[in-house]
C-alpha positions in Angstrom: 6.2 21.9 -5.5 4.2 19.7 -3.0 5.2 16.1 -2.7 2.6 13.5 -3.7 1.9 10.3 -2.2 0.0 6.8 -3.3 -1.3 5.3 -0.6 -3.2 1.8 0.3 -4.4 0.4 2.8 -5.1 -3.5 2.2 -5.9 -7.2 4.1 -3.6 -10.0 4.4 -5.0 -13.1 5.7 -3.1 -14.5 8.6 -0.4 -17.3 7.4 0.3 -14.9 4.3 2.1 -12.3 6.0 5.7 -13.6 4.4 4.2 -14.1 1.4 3.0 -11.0 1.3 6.2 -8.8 2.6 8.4 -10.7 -0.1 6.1 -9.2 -2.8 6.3 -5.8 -0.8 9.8 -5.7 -0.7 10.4 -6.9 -4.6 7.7 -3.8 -4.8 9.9 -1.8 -3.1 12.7 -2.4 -4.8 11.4 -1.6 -8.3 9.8 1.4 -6.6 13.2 3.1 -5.2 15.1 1.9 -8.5 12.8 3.8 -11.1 12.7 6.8 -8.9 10.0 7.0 -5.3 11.7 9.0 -2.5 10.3 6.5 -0.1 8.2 3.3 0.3 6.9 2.0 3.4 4.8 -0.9 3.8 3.2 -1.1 7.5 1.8 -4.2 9.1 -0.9 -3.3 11.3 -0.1 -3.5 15.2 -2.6 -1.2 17.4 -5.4 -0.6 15.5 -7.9 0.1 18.1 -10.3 2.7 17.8 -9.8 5.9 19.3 -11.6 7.9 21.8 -11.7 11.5 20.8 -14.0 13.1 24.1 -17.4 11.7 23.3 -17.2 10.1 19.9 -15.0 7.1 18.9 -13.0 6.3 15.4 -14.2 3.2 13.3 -10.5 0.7 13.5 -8.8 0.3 10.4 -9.8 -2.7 10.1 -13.6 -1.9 10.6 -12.8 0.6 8.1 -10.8 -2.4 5.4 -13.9 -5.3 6.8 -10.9 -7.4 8.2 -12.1 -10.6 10.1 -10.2 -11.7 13.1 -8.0 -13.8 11.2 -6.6 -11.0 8.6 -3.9 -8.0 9.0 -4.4 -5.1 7.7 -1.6 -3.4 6.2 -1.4 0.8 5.7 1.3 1.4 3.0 2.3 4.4 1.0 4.7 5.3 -1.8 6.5 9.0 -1.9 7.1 11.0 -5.0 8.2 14.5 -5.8 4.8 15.3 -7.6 2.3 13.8 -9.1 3.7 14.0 -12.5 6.4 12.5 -10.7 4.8 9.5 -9.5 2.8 8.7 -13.0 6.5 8.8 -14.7 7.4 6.0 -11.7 4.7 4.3 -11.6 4.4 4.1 -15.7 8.4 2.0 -15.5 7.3 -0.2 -12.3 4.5 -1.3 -14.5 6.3 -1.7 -17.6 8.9 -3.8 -15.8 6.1 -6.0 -14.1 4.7 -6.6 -17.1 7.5 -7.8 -18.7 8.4 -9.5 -15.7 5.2 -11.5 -15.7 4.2 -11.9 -19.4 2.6 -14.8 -20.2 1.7 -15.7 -16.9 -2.3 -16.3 -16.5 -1.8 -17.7 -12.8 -0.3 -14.9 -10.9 -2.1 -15.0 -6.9 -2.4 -12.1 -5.0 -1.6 -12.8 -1.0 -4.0 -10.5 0.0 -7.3 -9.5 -1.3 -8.1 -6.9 -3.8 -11.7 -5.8 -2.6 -10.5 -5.3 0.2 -8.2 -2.9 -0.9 -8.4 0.6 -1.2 -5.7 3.1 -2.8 -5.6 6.7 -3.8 -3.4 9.4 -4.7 -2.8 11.9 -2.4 -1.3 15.9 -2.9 0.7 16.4 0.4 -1.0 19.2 1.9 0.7 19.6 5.6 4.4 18.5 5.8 6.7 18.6 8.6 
């Protein structure tokens, strides 16, 4: 059976980064605990675009509308199958929303429309 993998890619504004990778790594935590093979959350670090003979790539960040002052981050979660990852992903939020109930005030260090994520059936592995 083909692994599955969710995957983001999202903007952090600049001063937020610690903020942010304490949330990632409580994230992580839950994720590996409940059952993900892997987690990675990736801090962006050459994100020019890329020549490819006479065309050129649009930047991550291009791609996520980052301004000069935000990070964007690429991130992804791997399960054994889709099935897999709903079964995960259904405890990770159970446990978030017990962790946080009754809190109305809850921030986000980044921002969410400038996030994208998606599911993704693992096609090519190696």
């Amino acid at each position: 059976m083909a692994k599955y993998i969710d995957g983001f890619v999202l903007v952090v504004p600049t001063g937020k980064e610690a903020e942010y990778q304490k949330m990632a790594e409580e994230g992580r935590d839950s994720w590996i605990k409940h059952g993900a093979l892997e987690y990675f959350e990736s801090r962006g670090d050459d994100l020019k675009p890329q020549e490819m003979g006479d065309e050129k790539s649009r930047s991550f960040a291009e791609m996520a509308n980052a301004n000069s002052d935000e990070n964007v981050w690429f991130s992804f979660i791997v399960f054994n199958s889709k099935e897999h990852r709903d079964e995960v992903n259904k405890k990770v939020m159970d446990d978030m929303n017990e962790k946080y109930e009754g809190q109305t005030d809850v921030s986000m260090p980044f921002d969410m429309k400038k996030m994208a994520y998606g599911g993704f059936e693992v096609a090519v592995e190696g």
